[in-house]
N, C-alpha and C positions, 0 to 999 in steps of 0.2 A: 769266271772272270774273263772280260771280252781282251784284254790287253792294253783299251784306252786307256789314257790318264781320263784319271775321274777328279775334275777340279774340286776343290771348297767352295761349299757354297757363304758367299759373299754378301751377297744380299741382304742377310739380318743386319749386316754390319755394316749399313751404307752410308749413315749419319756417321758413326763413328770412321770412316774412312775421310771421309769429307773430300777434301782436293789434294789426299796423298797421293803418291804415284810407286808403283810395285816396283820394286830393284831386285827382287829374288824371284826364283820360282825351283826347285828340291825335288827330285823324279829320284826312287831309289830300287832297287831290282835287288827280289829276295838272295842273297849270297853273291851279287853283286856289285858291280858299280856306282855310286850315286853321279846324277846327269844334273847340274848347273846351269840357269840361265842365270847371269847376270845384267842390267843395267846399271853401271854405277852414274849416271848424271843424278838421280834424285840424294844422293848420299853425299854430294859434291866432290871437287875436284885429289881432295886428299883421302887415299886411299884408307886413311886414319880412319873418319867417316864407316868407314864398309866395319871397320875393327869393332868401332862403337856400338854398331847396329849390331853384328851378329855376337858380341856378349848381352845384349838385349833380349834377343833371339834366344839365348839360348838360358837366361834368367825365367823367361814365361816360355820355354819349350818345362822345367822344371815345375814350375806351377801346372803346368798340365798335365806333368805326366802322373805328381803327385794328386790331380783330382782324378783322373784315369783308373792309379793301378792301389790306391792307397794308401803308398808308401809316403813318408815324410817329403817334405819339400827339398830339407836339407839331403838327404839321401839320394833324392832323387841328382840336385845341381851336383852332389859329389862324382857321383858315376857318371854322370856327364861329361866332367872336368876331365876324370879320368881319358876316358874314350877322346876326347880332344890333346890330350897329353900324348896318348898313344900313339894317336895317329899322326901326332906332330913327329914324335921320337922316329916313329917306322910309318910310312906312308904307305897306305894299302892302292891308291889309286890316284894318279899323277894325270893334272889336268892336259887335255887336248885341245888343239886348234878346232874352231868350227867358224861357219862364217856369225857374223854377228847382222845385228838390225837396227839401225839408225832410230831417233826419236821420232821419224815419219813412216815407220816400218818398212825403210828401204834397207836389202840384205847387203855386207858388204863384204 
């Protein structure tokens, strides 16, 4: 493994994207850290928005993992829940300052 991020290829799903705009992007490091980009402009001004999106998120992370590994769907969203409960309870890694990037790709 070279160390790059190796993006998802996108491409199949370019109709289906149509004129949405990415708010997320998930970088995670084996028995580490996960590294966040966020833009919230596409999810609008209420933070609520982000809330809605990532139980979305995390309804068809369940559908996948359940066509993945086998396992039931429902099993699958349950341990999900879980790990989000947990992490809520005891937080394993508390967000940092980084510079961010404007909707012109200017850093600020």
């Amino acid at each position: 493994m070279s160390g790059k991020p190796v993006p998802i290829d996108l491409v199949p799903y370019t109709d289906m994207l149509g004129d949405s705009r990415e708010f997320l992007r998930v970088w995670a490091k084996q028995g580490g850290p996960v590294t966040c980009f966020i833009n919230p402009v596409p999810v609008g001004g209420d933070p609520m928005g982000y809330g809605i999106a990532l139980v979305d998120c995390i309804r068809h992370g369940a559908k996948t993992w359940a066509r993945a590994t086998g396992i039931p769907e429902a099993e699958a969203l349950a341990r999900i829940w879980e790990g989000v409960d947990a992490e809520r309870a005891n937080p394993t890694d508390l967000p940092t300052e980084h510079p961010t990037t404007d909707e012109d790709g200017l850093i600020h």
